[in-house]
C-alpha positions as CSV (number, residue, x, y, z in Angstrom):
1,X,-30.5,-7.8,-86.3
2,X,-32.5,-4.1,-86.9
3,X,-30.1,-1.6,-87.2
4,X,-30.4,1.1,-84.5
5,X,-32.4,4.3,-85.7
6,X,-29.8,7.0,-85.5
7,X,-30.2,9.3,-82.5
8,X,-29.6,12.8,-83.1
9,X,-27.3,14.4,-80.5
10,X,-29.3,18.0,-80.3
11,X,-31.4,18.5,-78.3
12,X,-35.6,18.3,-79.3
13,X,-36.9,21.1,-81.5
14,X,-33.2,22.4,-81.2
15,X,-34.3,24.1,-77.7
16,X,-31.1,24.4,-75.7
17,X,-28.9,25.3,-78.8
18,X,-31.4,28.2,-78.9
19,X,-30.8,28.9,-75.8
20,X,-26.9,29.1,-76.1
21,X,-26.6,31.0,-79.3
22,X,-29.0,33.8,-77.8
23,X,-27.3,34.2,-74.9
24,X,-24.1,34.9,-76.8
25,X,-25.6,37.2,-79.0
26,X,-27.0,38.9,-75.9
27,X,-24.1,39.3,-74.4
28,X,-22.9,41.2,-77.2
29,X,-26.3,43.2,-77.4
30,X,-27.9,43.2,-74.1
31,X,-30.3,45.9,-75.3
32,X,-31.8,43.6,-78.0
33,X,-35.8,42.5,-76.8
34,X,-35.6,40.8,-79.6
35,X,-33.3,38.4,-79.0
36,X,-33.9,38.6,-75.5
37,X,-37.8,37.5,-75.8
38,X,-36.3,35.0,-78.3
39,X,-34.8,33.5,-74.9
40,X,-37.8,33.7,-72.7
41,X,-39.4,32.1,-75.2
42,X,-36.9,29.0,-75.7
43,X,-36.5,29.3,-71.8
44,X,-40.5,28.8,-71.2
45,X,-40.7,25.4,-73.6
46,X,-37.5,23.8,-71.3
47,X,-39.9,25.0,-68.4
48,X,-37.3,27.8,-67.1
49,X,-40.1,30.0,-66.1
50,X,-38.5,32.4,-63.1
51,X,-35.5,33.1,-65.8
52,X,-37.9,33.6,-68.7
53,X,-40.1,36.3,-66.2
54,X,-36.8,38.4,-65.6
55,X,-36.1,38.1,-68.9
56,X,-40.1,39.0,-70.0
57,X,-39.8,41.9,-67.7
58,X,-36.5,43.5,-69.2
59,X,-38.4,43.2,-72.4
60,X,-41.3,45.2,-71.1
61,X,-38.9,47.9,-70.0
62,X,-36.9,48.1,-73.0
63,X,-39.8,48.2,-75.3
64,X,-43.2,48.3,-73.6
65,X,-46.0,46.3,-75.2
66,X,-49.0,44.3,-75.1
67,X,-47.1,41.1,-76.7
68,X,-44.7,41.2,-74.3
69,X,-46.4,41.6,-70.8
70,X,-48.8,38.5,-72.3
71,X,-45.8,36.5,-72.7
72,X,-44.9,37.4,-69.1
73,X,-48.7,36.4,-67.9
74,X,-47.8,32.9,-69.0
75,X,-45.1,32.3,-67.8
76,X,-45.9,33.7,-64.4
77,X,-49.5,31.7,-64.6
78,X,-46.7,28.2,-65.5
79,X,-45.0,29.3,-62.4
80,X,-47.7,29.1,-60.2
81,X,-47.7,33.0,-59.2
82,X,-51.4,33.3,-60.4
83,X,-52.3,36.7,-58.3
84,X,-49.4,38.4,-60.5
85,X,-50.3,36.7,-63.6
86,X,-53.8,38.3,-63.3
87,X,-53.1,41.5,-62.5
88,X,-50.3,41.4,-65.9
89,X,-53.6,39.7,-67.7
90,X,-55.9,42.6,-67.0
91,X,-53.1,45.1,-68.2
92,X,-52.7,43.1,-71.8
93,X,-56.8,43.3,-71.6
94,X,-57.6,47.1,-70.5
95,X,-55.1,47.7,-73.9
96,X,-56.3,44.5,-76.2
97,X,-59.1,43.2,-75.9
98,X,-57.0,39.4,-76.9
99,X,-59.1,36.3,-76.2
100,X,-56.0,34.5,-75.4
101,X,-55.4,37.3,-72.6
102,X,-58.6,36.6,-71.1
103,X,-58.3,32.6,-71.4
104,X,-54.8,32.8,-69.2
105,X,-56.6,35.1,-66.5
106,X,-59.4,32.4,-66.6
107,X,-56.9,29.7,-65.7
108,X,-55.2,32.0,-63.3
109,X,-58.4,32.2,-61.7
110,X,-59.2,28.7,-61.6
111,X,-56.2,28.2,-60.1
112,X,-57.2,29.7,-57.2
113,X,-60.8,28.9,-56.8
114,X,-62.6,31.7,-58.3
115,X,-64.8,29.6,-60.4
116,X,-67.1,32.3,-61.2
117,X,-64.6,34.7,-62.4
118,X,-62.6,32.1,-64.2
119,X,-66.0,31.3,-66.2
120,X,-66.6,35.3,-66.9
121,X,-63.7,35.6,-68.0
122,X,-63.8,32.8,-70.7
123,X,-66.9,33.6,-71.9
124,X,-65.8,37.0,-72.8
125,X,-62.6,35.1,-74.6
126,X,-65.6,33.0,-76.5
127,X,-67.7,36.0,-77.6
128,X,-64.2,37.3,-78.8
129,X,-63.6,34.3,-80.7
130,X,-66.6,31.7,-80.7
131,X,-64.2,29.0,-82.2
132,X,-61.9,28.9,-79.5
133,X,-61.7,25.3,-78.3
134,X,-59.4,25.9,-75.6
135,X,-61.9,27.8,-73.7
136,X,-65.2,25.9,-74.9
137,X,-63.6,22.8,-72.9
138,X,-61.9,25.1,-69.8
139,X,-65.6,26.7,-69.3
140,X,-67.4,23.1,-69.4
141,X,-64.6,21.8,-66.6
142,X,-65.7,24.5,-65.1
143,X,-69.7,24.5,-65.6
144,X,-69.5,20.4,-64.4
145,X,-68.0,21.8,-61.4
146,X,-70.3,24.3,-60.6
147,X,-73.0,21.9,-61.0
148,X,-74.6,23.6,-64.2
149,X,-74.2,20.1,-66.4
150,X,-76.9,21.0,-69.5
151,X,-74.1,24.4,-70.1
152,X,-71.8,21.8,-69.6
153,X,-72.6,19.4,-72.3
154,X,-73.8,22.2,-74.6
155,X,-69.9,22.9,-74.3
156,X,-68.3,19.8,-74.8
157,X,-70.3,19.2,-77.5
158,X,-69.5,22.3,-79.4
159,X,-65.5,21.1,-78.5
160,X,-66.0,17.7,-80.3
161,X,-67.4,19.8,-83.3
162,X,-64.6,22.1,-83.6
163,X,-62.3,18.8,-82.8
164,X,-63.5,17.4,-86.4
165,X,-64.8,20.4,-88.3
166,X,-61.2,21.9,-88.0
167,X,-57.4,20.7,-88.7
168,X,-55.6,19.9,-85.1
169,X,-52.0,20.1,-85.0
170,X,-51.0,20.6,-81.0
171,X,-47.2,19.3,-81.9
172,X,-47.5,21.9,-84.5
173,X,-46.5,24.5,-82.0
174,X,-42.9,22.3,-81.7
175,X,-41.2,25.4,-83.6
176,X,-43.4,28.1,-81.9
177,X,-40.0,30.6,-81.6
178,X,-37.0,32.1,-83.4
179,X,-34.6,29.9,-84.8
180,X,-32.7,32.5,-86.9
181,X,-30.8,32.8,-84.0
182,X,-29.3,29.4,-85.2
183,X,-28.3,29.8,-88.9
184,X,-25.2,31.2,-87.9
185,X,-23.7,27.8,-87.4
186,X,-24.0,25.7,-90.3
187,X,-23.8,22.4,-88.1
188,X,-26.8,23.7,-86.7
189,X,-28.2,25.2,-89.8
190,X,-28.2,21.1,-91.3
191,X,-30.1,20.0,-88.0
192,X,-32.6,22.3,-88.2
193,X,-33.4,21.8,-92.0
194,X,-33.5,17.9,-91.0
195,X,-35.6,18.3,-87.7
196,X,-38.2,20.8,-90.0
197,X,-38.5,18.1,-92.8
198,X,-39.3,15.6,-90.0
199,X,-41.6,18.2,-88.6
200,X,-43.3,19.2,-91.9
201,X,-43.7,15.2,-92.7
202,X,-46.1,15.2,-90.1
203,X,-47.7,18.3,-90.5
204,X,-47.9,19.2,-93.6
205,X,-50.5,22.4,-92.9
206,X,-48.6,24.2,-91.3
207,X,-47.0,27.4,-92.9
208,X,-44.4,28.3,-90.4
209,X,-42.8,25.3,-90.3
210,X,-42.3,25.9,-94.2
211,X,-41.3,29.1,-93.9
212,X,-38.8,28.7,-91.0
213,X,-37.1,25.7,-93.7
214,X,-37.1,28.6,-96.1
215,X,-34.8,30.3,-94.1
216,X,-32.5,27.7,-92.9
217,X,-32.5,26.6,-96.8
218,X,-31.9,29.9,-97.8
219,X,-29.1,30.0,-95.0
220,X,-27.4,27.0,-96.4
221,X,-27.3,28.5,-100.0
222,X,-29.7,25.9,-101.2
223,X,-32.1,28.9,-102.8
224,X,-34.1,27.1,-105.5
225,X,-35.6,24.8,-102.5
226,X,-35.4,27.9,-100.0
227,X,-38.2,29.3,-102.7
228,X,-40.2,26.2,-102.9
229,X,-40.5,26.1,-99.0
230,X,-41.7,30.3,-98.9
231,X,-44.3,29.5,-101.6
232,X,-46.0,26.3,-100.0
233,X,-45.9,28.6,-97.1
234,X,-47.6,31.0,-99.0
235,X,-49.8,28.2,-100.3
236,X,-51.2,27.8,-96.9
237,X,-51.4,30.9,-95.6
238,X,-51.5,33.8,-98.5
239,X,-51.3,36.4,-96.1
240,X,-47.6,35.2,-94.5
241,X,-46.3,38.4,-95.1
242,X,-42.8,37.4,-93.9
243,X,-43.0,34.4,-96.7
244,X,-43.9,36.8,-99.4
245,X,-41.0,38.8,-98.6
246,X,-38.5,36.4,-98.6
247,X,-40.3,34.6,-101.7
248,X,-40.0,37.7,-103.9
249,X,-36.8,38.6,-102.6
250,X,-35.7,35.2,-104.7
C-alpha cells in the first residue's frame, strides 16, 4: 500500500503564519507601514478585504503614496465597493499615470455597467503598456458585449499571441508579499525554504522566488546556498537590485 504524501501542517504559501507574526510585530510598532502593508497584503490573498482597507488606509495616513492607495483600490474593487475603488483609482492615476491603476478602474467600471468607460479606460492602460494581456482580454469581453465583434477578435487574438510569445506563470504570484516577517522563527524559516524549493521547481523563471530563498537561506546560516539563490536571481533579472545587494553583501 502507497505511503501517504506527507501533509505539511502550515498553512499554503505560509499565509496565516504571515499574518500572526505581523501582527505581533505591529503590536510592538504600530507606526510601521511597513509591516502593516505587509498585513493587508497577506490579509487580501486569505480574502480579508474590509481588514486589509483599514489597514491600507492607516498606511496612506502614515506615509502617503501612490503604492499604497493602489493597493487600497483593490482591495476595495475585491470587496465589491466599486464607486470608492474608482474614485481611489483616479487619485493613483491624476499622480501615475500606472496601467495597472487604469485596468482596476476598468473593472470597477464594469462592475457597474459603464461599459464604455470601463473600455476607455483599458485602452489607455494598453497604450501605456501594449503587452498587457490582462486588459487585451478584459477590453474584448467587453467589445463582444457591446456588439463591436471584428475589435473583439482583433483582441483575442493579440491575447493568444502574447499567451505563447511570452513565459506565463499566474501561480508565480503565490509569494507576491513579505515573508521576512517570518525568518524570525526558524521552524518557520525551514518551511519556507521547503515551500520556495517546491515553488521554484515549478517555476523556475521567476527571480523573486529565488531571491526570497536567498534570504530564508541566508536566515538559516546556510550562506554558500543563500549566494547561489541571489545570483540565479540575478540571472533572471540583472536589474534585482535587492538581489545584488544581498549577493555582494556575501
Amino acid at each position: 500500500m502507497p505511503s501517504e504524501v506527507q501533509r505539511s501542517y502550515y498553512s499554503d504559501g505560509l499565509l496565516e503564519e504571515v499574518v500572526q507574526e505581523n501582527r505581533k510585530k505591529l503590536e510592538l510598532d504600530p507606526e510601521n507601514h511597513m509591516l502593516r502593508c505587509s498585513l493587508a497584503n497577506s490579509l487580501v490573498r486569505l480574502g480579508l478585504f474590509d481588514e486589509a482597507i483599514t489597514h491600507y488606509q492607516h498606511c496612506i495616513k502614515i506615509a502617503p503614496s501612490s503604492e499604497y492607495q493602489n493597493n487600497l483600490g483593490k482591495a476595495l474593487l475585491n470587496a465589491g465597493r466599486y464607486h470608492e475603488a474608482i474614485d481611489i483609482f483616479a487619485l493613483v492615476i491624476e499622480a501615475q499615470h500606472w496601467p495597472d491603476a487604469f485596468f482596476h478602474q476598468a473593472l470597477a467600471y464594469r462592475s457597474i455597467g459603464m461599459l464604455e468607460k470601463a473600455c476607455e479606460q483599458l485602452s489607455a492602460a494598453l497604450q501605456i503598456n501594449p503587452k498587457y494581456r490582462e486588459a487585451l482580454n478584459e477590453r474584448a469581453h467587453i467589445l463582444e458585449s457591446l456588439d463591436r465583434k471584428d475589435e473583439a477578435l482583433t483582441d483575442y487574438k493579440k491575447v493568444i499571441a502574447l499567451f505563447f510569445g511570452e513565459y506565463q506563470a499566474h501561480e508565480a504570484e503565490d509569494y507576491n508579499y513579505e515573508t521576512a516577517v517570518l525568518l524570525d522563527n526558524q521552524d518557520l524559516v525551514e518551511e519556507l525554504i521547503r515551500q520556495l524549493r517546491k515553488h521554484i521547481q515549478k517555476f523556475p523563471g521567476y527571480a523573486d522566488g529565488y531571491y526570497k530563498l536567498g534570504q530564508a537561506l541566508d536566515a538559516k546560516g546556510l550562506k554558500n546556498e543563500a549566494m547561489l539563490a541571489f545570483r540565479k536571481a540575478l540571472e533572471i533579472n540583472p536589474s534585482y537590485e535587492i538581489a545584488r545587494k544581498c549577493f555582494w553583501k556575501r
